[in-house]
MOPAC internal coordinates of N, CA, C and O (Angstrom, degrees):
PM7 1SCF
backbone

  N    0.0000 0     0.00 0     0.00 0    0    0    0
  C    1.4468 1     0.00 0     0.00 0    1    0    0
  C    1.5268 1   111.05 1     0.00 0    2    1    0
  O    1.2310 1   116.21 1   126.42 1    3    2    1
  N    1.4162 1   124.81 1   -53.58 1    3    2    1
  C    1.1173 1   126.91 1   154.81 1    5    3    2
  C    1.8523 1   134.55 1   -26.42 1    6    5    3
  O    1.2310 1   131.42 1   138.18 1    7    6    5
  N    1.5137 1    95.57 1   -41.82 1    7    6    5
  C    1.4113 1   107.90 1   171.91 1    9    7    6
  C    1.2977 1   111.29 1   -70.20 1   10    9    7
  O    1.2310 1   115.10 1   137.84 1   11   10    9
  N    1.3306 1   126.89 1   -42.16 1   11   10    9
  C    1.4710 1   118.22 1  -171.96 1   13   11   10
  C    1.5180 1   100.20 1   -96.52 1   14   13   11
  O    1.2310 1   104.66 1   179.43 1   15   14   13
  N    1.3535 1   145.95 1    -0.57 1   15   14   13
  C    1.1654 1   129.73 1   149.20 1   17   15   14
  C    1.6465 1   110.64 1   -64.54 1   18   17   15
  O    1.2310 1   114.75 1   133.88 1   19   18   17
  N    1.2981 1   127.56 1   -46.12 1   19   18   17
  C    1.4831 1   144.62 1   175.51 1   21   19   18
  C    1.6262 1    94.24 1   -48.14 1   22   21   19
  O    1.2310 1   120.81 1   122.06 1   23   22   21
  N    1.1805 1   116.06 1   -57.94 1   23   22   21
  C    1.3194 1   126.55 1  -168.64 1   25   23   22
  C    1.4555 1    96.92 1   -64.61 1   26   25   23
  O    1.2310 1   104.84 1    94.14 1   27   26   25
  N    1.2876 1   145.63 1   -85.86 1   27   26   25
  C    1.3891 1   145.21 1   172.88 1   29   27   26
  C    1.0193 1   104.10 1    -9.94 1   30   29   27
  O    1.2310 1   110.69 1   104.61 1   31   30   29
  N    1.3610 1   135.11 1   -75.39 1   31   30   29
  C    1.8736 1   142.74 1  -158.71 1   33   31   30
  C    1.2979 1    96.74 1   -56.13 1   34   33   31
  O    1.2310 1   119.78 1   142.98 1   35   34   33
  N    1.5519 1   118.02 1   -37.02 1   35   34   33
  C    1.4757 1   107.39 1  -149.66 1   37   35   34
  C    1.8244 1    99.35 1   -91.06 1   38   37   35
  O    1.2310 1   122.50 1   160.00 1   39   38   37
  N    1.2710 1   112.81 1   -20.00 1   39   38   37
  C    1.2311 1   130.10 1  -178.18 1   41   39   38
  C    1.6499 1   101.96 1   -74.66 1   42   41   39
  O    1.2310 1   126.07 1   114.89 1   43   42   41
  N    1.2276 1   105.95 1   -65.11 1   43   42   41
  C    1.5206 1   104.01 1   163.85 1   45   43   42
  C    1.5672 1   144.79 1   -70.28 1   46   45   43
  O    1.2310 1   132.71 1   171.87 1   47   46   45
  N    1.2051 1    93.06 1    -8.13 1   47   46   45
  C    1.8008 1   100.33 1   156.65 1   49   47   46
  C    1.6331 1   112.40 1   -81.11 1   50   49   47
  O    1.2310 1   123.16 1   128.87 1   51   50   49
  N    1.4398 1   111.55 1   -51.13 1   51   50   49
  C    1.3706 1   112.34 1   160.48 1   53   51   50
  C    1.8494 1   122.89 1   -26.69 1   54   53   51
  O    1.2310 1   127.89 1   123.25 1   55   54   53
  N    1.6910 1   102.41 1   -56.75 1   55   54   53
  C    1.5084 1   112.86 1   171.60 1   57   55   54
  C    1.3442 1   102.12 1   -51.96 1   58   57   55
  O    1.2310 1   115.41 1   118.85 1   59   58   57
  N    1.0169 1   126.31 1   -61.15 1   59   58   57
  C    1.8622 1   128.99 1  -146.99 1   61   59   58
  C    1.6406 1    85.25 1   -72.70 1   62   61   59
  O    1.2310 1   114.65 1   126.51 1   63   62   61
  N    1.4666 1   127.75 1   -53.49 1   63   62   61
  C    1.8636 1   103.17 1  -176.58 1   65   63   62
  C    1.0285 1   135.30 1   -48.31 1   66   65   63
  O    1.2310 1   125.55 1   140.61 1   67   66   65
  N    1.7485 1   106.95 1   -39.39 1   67   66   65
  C    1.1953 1   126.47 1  -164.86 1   69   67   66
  C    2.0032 1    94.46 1   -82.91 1   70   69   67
  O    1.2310 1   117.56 1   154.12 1   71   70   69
  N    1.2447 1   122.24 1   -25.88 1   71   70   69
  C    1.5473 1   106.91 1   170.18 1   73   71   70
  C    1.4387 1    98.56 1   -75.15 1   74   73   71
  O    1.2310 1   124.85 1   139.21 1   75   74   73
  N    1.6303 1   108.30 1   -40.79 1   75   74   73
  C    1.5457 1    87.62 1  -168.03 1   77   75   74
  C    1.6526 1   130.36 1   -55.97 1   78   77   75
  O    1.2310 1   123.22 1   162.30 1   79   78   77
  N    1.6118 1   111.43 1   -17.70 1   79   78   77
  C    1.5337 1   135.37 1   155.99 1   81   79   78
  C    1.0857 1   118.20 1   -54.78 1   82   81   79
  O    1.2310 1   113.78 1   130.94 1   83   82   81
  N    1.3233 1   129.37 1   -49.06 1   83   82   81
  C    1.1461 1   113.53 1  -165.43 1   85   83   82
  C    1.6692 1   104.65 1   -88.88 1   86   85   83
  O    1.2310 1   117.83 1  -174.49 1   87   86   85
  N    0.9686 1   121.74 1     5.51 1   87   86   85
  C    1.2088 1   150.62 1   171.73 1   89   87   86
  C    0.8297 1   116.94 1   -47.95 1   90   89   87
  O    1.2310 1   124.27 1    87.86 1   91   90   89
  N    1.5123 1   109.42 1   -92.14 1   91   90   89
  C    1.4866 1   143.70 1  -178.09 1   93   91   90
  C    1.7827 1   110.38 1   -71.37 1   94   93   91
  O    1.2310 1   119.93 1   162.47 1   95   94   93
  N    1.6180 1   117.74 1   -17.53 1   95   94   93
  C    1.5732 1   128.11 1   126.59 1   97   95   94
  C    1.4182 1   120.50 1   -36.49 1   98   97   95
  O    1.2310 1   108.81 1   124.43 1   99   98   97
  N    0.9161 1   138.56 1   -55.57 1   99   98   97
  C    1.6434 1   139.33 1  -137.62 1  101   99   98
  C    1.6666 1    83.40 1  -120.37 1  102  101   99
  O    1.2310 1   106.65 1   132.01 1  103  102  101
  N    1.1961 1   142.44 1   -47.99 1  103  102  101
  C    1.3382 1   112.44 1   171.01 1  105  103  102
  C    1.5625 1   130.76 1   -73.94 1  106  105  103
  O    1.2310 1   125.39 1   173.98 1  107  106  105
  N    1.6507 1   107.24 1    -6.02 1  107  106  105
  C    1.2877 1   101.76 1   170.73 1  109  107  106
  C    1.5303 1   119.33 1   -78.64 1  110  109  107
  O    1.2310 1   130.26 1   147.89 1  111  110  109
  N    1.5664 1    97.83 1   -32.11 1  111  110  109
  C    1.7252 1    92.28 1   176.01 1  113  111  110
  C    1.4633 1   116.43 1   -86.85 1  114  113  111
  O    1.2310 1   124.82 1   176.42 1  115  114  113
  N    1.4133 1   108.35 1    -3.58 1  115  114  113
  C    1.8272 1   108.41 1   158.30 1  117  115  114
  C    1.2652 1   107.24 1   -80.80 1  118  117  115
  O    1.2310 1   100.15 1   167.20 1  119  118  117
  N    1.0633 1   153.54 1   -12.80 1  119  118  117
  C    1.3303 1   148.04 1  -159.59 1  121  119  118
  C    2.1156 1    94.45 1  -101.69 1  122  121  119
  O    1.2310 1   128.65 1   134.73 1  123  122  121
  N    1.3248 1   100.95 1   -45.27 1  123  122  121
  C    1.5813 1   116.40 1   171.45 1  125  123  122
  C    1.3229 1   102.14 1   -70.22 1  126  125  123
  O    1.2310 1   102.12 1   113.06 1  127  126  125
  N    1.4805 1   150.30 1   -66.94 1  127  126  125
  C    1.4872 1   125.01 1   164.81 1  129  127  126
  C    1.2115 1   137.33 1   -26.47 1  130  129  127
  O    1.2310 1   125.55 1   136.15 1  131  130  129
  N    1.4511 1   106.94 1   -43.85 1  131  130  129
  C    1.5306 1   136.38 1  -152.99 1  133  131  130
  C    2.4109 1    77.36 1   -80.88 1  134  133  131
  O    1.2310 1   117.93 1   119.18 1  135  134  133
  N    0.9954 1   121.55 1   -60.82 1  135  134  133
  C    1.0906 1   146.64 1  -176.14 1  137  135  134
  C    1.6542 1    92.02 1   -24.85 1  138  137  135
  O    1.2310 1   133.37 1    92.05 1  139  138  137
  N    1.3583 1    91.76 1   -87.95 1  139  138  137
  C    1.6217 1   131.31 1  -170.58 1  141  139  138
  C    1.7425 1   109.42 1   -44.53 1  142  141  139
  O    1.2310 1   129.72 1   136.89 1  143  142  141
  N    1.9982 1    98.86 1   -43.11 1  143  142  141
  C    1.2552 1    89.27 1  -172.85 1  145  143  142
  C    2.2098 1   113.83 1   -78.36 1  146  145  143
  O    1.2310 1   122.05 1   173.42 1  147  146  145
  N    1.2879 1   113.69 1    -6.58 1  147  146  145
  C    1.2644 1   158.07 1  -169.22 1  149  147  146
  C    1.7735 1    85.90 1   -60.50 1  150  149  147
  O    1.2310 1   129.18 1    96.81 1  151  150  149
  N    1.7894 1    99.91 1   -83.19 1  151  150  149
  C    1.2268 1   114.32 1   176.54 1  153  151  150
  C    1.3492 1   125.89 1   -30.47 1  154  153  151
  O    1.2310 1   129.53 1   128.31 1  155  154  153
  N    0.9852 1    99.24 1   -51.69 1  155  154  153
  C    1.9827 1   125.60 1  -173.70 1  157  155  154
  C    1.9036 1    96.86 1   -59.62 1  158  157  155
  O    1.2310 1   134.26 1   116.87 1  159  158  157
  N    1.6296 1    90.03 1   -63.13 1  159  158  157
  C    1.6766 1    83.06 1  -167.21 1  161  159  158
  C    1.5809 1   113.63 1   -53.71 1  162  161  159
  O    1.2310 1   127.00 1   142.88 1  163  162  161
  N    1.4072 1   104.13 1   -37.12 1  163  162  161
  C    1.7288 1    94.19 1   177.45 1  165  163  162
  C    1.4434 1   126.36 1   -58.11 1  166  165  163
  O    1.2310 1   124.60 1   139.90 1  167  166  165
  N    1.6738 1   108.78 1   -40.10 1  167  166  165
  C    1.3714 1   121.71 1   175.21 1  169  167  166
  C    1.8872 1   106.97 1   -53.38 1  170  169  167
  O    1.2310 1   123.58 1   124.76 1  171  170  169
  N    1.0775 1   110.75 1   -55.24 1  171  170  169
  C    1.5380 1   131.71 1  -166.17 1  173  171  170
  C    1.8433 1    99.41 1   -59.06 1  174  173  171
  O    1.2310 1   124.34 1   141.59 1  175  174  173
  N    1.0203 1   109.27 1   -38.41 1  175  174  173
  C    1.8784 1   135.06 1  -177.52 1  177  175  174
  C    1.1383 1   104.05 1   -71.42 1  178  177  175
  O    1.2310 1   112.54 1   130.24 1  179  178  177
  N    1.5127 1   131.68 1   -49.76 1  179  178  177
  C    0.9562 1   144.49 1  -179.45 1  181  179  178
  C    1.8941 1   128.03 1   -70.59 1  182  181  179
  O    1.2310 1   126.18 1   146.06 1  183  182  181
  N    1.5938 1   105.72 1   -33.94 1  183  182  181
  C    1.3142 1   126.04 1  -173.11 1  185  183  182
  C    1.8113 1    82.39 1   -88.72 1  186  185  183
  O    1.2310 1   115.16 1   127.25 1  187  186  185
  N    1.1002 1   126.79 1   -52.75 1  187  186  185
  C    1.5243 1   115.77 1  -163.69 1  189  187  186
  C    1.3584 1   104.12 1   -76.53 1  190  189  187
  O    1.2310 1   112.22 1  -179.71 1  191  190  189
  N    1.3910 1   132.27 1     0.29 1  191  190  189
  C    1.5555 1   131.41 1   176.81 1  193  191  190
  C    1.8519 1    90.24 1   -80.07 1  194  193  191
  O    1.2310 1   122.58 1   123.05 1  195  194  193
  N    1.2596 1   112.67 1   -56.95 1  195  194  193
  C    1.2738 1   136.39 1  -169.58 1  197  195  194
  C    1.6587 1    98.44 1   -54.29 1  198  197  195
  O    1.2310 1   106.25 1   116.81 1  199  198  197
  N    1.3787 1   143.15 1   -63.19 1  199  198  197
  C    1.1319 1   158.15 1  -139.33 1  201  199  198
  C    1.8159 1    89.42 1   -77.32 1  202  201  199
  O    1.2310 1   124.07 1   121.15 1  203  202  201
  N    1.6484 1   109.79 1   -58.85 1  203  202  201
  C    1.2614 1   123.39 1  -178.26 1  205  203  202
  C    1.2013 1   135.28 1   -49.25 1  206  205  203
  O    1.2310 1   130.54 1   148.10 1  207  206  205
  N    1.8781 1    97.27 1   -31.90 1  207  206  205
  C    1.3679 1   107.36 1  -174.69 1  209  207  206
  C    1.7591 1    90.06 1   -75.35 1  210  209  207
  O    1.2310 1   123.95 1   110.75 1  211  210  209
  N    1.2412 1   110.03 1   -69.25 1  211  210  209
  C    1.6928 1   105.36 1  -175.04 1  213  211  210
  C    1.2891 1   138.51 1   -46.44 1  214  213  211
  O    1.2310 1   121.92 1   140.26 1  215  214  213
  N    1.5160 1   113.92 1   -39.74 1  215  214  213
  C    1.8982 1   105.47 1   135.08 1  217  215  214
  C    1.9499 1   124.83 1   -35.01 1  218  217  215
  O    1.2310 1   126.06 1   147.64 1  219  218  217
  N    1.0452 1   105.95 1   -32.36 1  219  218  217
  C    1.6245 1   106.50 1   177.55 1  221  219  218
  C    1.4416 1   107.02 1   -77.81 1  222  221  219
  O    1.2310 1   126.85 1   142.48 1  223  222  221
  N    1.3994 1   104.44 1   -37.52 1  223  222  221
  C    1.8490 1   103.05 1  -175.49 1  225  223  222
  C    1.7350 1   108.65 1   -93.38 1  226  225  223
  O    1.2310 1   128.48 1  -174.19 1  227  226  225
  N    1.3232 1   101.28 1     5.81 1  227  226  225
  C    1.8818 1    95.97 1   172.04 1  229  227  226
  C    1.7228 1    86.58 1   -97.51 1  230  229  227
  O    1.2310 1   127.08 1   132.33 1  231  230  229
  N    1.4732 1   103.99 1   -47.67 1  231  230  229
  C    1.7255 1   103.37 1  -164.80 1  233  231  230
  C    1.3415 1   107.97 1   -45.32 1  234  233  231
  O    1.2310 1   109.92 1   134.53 1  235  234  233
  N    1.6394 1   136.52 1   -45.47 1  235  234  233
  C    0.7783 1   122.98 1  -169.07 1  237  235  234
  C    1.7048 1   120.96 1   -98.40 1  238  237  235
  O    1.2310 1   121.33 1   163.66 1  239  238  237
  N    1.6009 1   115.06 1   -16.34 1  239  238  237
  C    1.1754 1   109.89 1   148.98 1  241  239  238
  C    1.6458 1   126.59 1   -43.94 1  242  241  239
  O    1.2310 1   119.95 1   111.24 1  243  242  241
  N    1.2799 1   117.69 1   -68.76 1  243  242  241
  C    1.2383 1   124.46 1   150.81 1  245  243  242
  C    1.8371 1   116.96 1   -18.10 1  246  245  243
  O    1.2310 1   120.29 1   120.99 1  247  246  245
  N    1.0132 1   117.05 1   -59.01 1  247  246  245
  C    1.4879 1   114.73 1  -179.22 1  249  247  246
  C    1.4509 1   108.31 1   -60.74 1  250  249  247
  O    1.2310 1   126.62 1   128.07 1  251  250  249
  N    1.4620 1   104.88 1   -51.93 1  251  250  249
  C    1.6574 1   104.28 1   179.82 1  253  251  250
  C    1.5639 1   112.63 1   -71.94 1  254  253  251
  O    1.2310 1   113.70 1   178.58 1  255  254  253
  N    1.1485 1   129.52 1    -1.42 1  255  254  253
  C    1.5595 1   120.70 1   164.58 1  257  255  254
  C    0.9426 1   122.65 1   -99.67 1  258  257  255
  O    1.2310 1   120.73 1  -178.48 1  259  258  257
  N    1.4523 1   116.22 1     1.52 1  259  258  257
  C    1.8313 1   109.80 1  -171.71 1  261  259  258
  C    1.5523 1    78.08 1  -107.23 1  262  261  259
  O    1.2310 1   114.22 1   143.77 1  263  262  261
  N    1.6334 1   128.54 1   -36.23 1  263  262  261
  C    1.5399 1   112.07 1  -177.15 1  265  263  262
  C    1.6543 1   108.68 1   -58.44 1  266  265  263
  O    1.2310 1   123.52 1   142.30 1  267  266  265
  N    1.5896 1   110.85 1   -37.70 1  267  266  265
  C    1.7930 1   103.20 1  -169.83 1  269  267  266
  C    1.3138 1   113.67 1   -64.82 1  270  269  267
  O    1.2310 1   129.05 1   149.68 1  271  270  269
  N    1.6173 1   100.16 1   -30.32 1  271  270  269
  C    1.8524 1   106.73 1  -172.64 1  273  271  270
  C    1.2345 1    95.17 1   -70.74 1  274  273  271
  O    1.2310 1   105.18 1   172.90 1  275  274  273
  N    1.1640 1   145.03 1    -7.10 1  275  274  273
  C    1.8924 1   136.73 1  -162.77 1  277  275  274
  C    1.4264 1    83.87 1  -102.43 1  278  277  275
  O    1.2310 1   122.54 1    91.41 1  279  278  277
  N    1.2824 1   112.74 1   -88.59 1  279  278  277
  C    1.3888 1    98.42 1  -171.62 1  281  279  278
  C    1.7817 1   133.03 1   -43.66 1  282  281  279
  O    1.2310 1   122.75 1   142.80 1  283  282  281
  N    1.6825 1   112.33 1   -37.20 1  283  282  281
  C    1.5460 1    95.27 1   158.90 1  285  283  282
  C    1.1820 1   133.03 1   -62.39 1  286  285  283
  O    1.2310 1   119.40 1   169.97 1  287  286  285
  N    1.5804 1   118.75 1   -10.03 1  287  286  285
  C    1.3343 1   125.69 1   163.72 1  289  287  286
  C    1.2355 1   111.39 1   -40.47 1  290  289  287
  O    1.2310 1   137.61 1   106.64 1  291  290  289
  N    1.7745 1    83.48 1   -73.36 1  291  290  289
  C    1.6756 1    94.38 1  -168.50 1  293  291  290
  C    1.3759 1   122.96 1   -52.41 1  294  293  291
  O    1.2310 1   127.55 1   150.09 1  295  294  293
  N    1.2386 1   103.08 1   -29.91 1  295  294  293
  C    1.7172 1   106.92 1   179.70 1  297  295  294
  C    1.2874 1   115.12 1   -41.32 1  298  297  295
  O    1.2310 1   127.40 1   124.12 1  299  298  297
  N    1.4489 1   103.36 1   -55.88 1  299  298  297
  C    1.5829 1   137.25 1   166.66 1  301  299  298
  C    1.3611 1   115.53 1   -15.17 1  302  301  299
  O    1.2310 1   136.21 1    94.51 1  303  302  301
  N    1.2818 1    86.23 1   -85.49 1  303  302  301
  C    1.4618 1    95.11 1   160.15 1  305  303  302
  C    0.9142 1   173.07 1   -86.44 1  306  305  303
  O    1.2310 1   135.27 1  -168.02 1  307  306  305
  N    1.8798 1    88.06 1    11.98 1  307  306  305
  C    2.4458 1   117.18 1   154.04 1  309  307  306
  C    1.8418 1    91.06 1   -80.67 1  310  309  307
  O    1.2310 1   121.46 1   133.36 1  311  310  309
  N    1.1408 1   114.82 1   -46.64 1  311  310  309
  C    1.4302 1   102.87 1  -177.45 1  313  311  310
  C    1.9027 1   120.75 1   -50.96 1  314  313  311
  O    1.2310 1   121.50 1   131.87 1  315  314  313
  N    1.1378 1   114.73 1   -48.13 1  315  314  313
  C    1.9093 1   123.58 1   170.52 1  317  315  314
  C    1.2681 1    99.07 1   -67.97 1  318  317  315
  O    1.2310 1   110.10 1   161.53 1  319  318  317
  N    1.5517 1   136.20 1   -18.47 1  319  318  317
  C    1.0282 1   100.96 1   173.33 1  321  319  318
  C    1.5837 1   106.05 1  -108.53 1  322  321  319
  O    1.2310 1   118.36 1   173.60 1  323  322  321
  N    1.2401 1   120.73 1    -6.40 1  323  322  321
  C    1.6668 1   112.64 1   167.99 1  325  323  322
  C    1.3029 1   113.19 1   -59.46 1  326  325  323
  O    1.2310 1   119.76 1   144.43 1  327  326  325
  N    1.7136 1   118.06 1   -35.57 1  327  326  325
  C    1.4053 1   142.67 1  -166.81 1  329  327  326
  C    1.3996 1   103.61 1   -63.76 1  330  329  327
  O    1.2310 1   127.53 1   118.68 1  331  330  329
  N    1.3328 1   103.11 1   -61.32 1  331  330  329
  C    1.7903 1   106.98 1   172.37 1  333  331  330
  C    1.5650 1   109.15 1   -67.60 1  334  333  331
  O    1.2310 1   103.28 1   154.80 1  335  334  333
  N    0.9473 1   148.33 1   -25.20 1  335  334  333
  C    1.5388 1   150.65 1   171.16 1  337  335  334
  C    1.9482 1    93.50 1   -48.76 1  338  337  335
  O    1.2310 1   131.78 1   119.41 1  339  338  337
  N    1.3461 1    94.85 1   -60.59 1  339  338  337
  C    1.5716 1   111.58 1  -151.84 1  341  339  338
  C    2.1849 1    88.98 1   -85.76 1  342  341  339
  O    1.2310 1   117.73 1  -178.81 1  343  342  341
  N    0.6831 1   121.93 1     1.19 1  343  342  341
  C    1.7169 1   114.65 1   162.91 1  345  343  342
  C    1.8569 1    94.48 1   -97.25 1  346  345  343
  O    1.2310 1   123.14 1   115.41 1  347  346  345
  N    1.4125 1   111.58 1   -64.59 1  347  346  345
  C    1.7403 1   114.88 1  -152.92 1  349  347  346
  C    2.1177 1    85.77 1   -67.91 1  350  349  347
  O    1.2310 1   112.24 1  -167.24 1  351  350  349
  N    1.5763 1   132.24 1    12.76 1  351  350  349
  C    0.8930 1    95.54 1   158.50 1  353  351  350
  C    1.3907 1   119.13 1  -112.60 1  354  353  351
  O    1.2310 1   132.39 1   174.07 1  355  354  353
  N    1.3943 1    93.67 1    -5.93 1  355  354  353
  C    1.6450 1   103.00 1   177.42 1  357  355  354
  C    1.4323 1   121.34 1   -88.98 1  358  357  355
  O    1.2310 1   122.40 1  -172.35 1  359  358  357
  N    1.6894 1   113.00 1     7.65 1  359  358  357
  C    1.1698 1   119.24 1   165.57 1  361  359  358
  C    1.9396 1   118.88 1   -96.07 1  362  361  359
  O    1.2310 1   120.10 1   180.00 1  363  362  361

């Protein structure tokens, strides 16, 4: 009886190392995810700082070309009509 109580403990101390391994396994490569995923967010943080700024410099390119095209429009069109002024007077 003694033997298989001896035997149990020894069987189950065996269990408890071998969890305690796989253990001290599984938090090292969480600690290396945890790491990695760390890396990423800065990179990812970093590209969308970057992404944002250049949406701001199309946004406002964009603003200033639809304003220049309005006004060269208009230019456009005091000039065709100075043009026609200056034909219907020379007719």
């Amino acid at each position: 009886m003694i033997y298989t109580l001896l035997f149990l403990i020894v069987v189950l101390l065996i269990f408890v190392v071998v969890l305690y391994l796989q253990n001290s396994k599984i938090k090292r490569l969480h600690s290396r995810n945890m790491e990695q995923l760390q890396v990423i967010i800065s990179s990812l943080y970093e590209k969308q700082l970057l992404l944002k700024n250049k949406v701001l410099i199309a946004s406002e390119y964009n603003f200033n070309y639809a304003k220049d095209m309005k006004n060269l429009g208009d230019e456009v069109v005091e000039l065709q009509k100075v043009f026609l002024e200056i034909i219907n007077n020379k007719n």
